[in-house]
C-alpha positions as CSV (number, residue, x, y, z in Angstrom):
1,X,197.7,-36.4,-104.3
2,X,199.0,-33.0,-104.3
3,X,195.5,-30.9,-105.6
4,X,194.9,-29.2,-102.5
5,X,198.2,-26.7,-103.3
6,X,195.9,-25.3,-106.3
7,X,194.6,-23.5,-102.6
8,X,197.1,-21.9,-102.2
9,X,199.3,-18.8,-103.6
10,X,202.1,-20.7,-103.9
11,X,203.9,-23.9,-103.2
12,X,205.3,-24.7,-99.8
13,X,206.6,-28.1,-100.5
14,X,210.0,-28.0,-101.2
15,X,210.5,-25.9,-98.3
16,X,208.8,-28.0,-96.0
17,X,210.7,-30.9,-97.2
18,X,214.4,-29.0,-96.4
19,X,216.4,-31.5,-94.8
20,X,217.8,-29.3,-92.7
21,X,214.5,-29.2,-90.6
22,X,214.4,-33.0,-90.4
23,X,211.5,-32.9,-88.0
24,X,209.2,-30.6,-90.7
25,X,210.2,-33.3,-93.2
26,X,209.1,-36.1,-91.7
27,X,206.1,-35.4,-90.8
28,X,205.4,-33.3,-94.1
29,X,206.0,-36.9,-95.6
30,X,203.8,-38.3,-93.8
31,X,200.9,-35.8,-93.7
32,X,201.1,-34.4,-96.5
33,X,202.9,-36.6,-99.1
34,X,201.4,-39.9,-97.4
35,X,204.8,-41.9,-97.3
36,X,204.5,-45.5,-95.2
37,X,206.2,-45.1,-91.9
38,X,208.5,-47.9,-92.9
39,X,209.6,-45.5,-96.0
40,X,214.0,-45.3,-96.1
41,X,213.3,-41.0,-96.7
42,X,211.4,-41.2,-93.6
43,X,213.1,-43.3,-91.5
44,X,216.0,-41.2,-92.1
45,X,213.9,-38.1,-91.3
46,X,212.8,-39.4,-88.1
47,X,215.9,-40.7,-87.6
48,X,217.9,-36.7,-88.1
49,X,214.7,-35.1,-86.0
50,X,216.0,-37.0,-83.2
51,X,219.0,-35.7,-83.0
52,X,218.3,-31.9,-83.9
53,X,216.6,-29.2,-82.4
54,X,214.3,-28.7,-81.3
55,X,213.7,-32.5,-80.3
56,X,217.5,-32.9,-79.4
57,X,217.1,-29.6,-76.6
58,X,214.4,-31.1,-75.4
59,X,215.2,-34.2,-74.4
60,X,218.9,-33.5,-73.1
61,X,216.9,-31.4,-70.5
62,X,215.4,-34.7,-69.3
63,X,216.3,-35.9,-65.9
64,X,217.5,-39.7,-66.0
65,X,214.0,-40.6,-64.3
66,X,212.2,-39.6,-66.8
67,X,211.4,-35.8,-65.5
68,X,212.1,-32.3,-66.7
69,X,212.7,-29.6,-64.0
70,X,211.4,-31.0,-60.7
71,X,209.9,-34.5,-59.6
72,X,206.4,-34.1,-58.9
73,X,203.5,-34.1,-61.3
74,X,204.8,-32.0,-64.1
75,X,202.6,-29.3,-64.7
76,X,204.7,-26.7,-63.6
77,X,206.8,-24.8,-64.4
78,X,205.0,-23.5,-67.8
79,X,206.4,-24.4,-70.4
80,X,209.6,-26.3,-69.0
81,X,207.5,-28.9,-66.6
82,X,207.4,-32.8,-67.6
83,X,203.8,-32.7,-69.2
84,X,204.9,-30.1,-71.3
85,X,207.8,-32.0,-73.2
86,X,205.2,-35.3,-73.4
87,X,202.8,-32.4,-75.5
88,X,205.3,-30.6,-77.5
89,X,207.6,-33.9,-78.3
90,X,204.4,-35.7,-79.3
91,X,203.8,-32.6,-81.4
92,X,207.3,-32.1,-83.1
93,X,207.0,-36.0,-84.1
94,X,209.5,-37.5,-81.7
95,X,209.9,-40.9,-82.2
96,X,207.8,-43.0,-79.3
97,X,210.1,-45.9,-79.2
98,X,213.0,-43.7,-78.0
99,X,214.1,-45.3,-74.4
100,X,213.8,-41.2,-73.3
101,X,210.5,-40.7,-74.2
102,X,209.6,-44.4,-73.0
103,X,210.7,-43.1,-69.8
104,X,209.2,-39.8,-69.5
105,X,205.2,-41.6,-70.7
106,X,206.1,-44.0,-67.7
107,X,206.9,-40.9,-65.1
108,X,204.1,-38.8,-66.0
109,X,201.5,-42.0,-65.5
110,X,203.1,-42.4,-62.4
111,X,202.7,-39.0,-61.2
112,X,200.6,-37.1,-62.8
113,X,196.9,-39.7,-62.5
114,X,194.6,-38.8,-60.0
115,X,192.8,-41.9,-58.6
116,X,189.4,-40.7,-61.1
117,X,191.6,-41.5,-64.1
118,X,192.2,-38.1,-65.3
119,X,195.4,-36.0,-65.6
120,X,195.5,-33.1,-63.2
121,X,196.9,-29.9,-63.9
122,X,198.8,-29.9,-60.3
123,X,202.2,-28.3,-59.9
124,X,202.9,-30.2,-56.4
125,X,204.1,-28.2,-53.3
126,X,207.1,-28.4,-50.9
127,X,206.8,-32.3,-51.5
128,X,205.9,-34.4,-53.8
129,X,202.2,-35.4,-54.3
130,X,201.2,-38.8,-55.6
131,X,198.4,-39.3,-56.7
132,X,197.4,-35.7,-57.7
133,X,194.3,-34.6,-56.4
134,X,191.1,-35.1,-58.6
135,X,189.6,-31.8,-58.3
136,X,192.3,-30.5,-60.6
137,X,191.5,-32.9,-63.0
138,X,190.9,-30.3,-66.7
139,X,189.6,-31.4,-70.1
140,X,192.6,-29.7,-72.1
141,X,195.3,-31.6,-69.9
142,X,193.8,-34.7,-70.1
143,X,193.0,-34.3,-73.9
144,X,197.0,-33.1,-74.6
145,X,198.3,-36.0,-72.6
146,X,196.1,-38.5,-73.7
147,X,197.0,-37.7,-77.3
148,X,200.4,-37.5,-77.0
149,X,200.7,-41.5,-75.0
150,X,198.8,-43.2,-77.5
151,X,200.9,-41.5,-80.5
152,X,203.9,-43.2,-78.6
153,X,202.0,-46.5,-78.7
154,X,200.5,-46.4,-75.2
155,X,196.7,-46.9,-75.9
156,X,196.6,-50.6,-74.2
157,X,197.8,-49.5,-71.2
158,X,195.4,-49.7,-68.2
159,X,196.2,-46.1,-67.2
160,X,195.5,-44.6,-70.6
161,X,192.1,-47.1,-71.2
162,X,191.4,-45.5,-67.4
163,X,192.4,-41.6,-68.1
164,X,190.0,-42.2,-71.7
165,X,187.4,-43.7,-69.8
166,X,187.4,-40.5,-67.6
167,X,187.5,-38.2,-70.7
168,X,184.6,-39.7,-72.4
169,X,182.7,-39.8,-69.3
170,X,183.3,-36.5,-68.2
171,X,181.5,-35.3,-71.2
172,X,178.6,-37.0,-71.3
173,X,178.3,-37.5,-67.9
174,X,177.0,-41.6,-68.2
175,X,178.0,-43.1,-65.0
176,X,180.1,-39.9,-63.9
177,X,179.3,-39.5,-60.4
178,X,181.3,-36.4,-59.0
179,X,182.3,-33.3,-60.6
180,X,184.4,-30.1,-58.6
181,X,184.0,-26.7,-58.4
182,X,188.0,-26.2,-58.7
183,X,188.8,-28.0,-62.1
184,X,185.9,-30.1,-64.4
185,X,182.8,-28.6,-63.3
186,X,180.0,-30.6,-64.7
187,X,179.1,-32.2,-68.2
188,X,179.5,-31.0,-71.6
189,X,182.9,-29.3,-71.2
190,X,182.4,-27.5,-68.0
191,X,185.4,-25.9,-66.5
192,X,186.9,-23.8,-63.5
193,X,189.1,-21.9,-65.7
194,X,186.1,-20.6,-68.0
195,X,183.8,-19.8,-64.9
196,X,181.9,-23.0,-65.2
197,X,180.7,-23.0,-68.5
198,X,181.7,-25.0,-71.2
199,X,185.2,-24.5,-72.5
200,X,185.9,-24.7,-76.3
201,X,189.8,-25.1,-75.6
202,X,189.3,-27.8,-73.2
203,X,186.6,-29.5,-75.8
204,X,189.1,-29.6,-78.6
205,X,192.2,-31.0,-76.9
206,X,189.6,-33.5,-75.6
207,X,188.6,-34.9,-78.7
208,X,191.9,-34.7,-80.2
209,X,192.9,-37.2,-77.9
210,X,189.4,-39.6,-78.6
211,X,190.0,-38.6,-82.5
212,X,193.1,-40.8,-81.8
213,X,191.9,-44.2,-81.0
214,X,190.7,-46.5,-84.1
215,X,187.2,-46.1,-84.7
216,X,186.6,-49.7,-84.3
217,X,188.4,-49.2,-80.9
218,X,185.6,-46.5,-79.8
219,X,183.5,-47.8,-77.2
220,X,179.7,-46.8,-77.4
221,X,180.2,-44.1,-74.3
222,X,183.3,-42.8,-76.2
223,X,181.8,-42.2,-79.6
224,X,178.4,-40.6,-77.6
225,X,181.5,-38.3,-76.3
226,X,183.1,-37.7,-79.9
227,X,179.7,-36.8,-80.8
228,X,178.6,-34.1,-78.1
229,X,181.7,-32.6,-78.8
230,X,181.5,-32.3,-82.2
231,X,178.3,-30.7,-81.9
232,X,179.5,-28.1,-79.3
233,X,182.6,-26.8,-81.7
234,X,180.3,-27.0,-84.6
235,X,177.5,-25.1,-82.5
236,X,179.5,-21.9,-83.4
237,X,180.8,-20.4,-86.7
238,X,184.5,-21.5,-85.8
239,X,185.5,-18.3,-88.2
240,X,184.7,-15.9,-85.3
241,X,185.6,-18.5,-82.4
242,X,182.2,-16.8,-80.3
243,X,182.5,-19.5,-77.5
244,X,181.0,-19.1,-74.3
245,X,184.0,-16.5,-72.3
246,X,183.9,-17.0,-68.6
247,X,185.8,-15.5,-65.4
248,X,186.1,-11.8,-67.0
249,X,187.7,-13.8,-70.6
250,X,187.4,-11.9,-73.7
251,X,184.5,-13.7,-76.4
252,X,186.4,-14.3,-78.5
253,X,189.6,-14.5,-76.8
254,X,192.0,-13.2,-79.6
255,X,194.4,-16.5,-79.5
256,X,191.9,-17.7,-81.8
257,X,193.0,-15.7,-84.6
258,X,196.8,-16.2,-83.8
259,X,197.9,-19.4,-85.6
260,X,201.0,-20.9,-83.1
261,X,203.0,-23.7,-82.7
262,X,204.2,-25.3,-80.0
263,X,200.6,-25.5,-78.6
264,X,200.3,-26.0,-75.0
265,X,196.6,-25.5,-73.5
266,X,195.1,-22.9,-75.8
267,X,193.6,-23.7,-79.1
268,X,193.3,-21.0,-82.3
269,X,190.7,-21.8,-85.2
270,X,193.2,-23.8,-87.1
271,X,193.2,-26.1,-84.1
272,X,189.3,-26.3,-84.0
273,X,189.4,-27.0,-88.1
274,X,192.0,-29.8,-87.1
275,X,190.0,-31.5,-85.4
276,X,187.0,-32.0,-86.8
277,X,188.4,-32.6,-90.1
278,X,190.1,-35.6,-88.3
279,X,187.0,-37.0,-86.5
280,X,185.3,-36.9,-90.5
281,X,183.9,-33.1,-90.9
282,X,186.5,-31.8,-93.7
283,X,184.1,-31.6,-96.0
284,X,181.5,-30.2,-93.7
285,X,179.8,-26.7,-94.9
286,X,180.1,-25.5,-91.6
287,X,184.0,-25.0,-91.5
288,X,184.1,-23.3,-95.1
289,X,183.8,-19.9,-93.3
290,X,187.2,-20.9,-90.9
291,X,188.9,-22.0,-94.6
292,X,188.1,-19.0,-95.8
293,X,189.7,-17.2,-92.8
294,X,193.0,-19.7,-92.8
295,X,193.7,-19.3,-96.5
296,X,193.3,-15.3,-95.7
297,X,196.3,-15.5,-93.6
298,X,199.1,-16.8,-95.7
299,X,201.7,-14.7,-97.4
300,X,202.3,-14.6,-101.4
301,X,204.9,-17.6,-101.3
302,X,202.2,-20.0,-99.9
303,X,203.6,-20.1,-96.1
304,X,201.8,-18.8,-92.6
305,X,203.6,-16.6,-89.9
306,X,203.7,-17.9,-86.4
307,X,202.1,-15.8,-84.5
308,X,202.5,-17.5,-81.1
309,X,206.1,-18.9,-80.8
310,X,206.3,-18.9,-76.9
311,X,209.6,-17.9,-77.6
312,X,211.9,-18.0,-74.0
313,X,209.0,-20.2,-72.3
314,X,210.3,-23.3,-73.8
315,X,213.6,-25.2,-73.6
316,X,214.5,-23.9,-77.0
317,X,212.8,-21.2,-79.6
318,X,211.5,-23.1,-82.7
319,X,210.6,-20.3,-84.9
320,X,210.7,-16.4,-84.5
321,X,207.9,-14.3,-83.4
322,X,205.9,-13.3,-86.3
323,X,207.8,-14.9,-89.1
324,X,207.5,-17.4,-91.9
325,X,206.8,-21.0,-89.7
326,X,207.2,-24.3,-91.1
327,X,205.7,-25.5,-88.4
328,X,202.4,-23.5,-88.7
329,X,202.4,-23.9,-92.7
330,X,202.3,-27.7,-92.0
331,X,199.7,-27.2,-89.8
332,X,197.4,-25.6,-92.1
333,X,198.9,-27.5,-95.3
334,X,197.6,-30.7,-93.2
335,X,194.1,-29.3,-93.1
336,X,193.9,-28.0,-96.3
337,X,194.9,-31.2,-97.5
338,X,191.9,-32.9,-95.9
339,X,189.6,-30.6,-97.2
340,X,190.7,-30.5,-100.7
341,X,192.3,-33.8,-101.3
């Protein structure tokens, strides 16, 4: 179970397991020890996350309609706005049943769907905007959303089967019919924000959110997308990230290379690796150099600095610039533990 640690320079286990991180233990449980959902250790892990920080901060700043900040759509502000907490809770392993977080999936579909399906990344003006205009619809919004509702249980719903329908489409472009100029720009990851060309961000978040849904839940037009996508992100050596850089961007922007958690809309390699070991690639000779790279970056005990804490963007700090992360080292444990076995 456990011969994927023979990876590493030492064993991050027990410190991942601390109880006093409840949130890092349950979900190491899960990920990395396999433990049923229905286990007693991690029901009572789930059970302490909820009422500790980080999830705790988050959720006491949650209006009683089911909004952080402002009413509106929710993109803004950065990193305090309501689409934000849906992405970071979903993240930290908040528990989906949670009348809060019930509240807050219903407010963002409510708000934050343009009439196409997709999720746009619009911050609303002097009044509030509903729907949200579809030019603004973006792959990496729609991916992060779309990923956190149906890890709270909300793949039936109409809106999510609509905002995935958009997602796959989008991609492949079968029976899309208009693009924009202002947010997704054409087929095949296209976007505003990387001056029209095809966005390797926006094309992981995407299929993090399609990586979610059963296979035998896929339609055909859904897997075509999984598949395009997967080629696109394995069209590079993900080790040096060399994506196509629009807009004046650096290629390779150098987020790549620092490993982060919370993770709003920018992705780094271990995200990329994340991905496509969980649409079936672990094994895949094309990741080894991006292993190679992710093992290069943790310290003697075993454990990965976070490099990108957003540290006074968010409700409340989860780890310190630069430091020993939990957070992270579960990240890459997760990985490593899908490579190795």
């Amino acid at each position: 179970m456990t011969t994927w640690l023979h990876a590493l320079k030492g064993d991050p286990l027990p410190w991942l397991l601390e109880e006093e991180t409840p949130a890092v233990r349950h979900l190491a449980l899960r990920q990395l020890l396999d433990r049923p959902e229905d286990a007693p250790e991690v029901q009572q892990a789930r059970a302490a996350a909820m009422q500790t920080d980080p999830i705790a901060a988050i959720l006491a700043a949650e209006q009683p309609a089911g909004f952080w900040v402002k009413p509106g759509p929710g993109y803004t502000p950065k990193y305090r706005g309501t689409v934000w907490q849906l992405i970071f809770l979903d993240q930290l392993g908040a528990d989906g049943r949670d009348t809060r977080v019930q509240a807050a999936c219903e407010y963002m579909l409510s708000h934050t769907q343009a009439t196409t399906g997709g999720f746009a990344s619009w911050g609303g003006g002097s009044r509030e905007v509903a729907p949200p205009p579809p030019s603004l619809v973006i792959h990496c919004l729609n991916g992060n959303l779309l990923r956190a509702l149906i890890g709270f249980g909300f793949l039936e719903d109409e809106r999510v089967q609509r905002a995935i329908d958009w997602q796959a489409r989008s991609i492949t472009g079968e029976g899309f019919t208009h693009y924009y100029l202002s947010g997704t720009t054409g087929p095949g990851f296209s976007c505003a924000a990387n001056g029209q060309l095809p966005c390797a961000w926006g094309a992981i978040k995407a299929l993090l959110a399609l990586a979610r849904i059963p296979p035998e839940r896929r339609a055909p037009h859904v897997q075509h997308a999984i598949q395009q996508g997967a080629a696109f992100l394995l069209s590079r050596d993900l080790a040096t990230a060399a994506y196509p850089a629009g807009r004046g961007n650096a290629q390779p922007a150098p987020t790549w290379f620092k490993l982060g958690f919370p993770i709003g809309y920018v992705a780094d390699i271990l995200q990329n690796i994340t991905v496509l070991c969980e649409l079936g690639f672990a094994r895949d000779a094309r990741l080894e150099g991006a292993i190679a790279w992710l093992l290069s970056q943790q310290e003697p005990s075993g454990r990965w600095r976070n490099q990108s804490a957003s540290n006074g963007k968010i409700w409340v700090d989860i780890d310190k610039q630069g430091q020993p992360s939990k957070w992270v080292t579960l990240r890459a444990c997760s990985v490593l533990k899908a490579v190795y076995g």
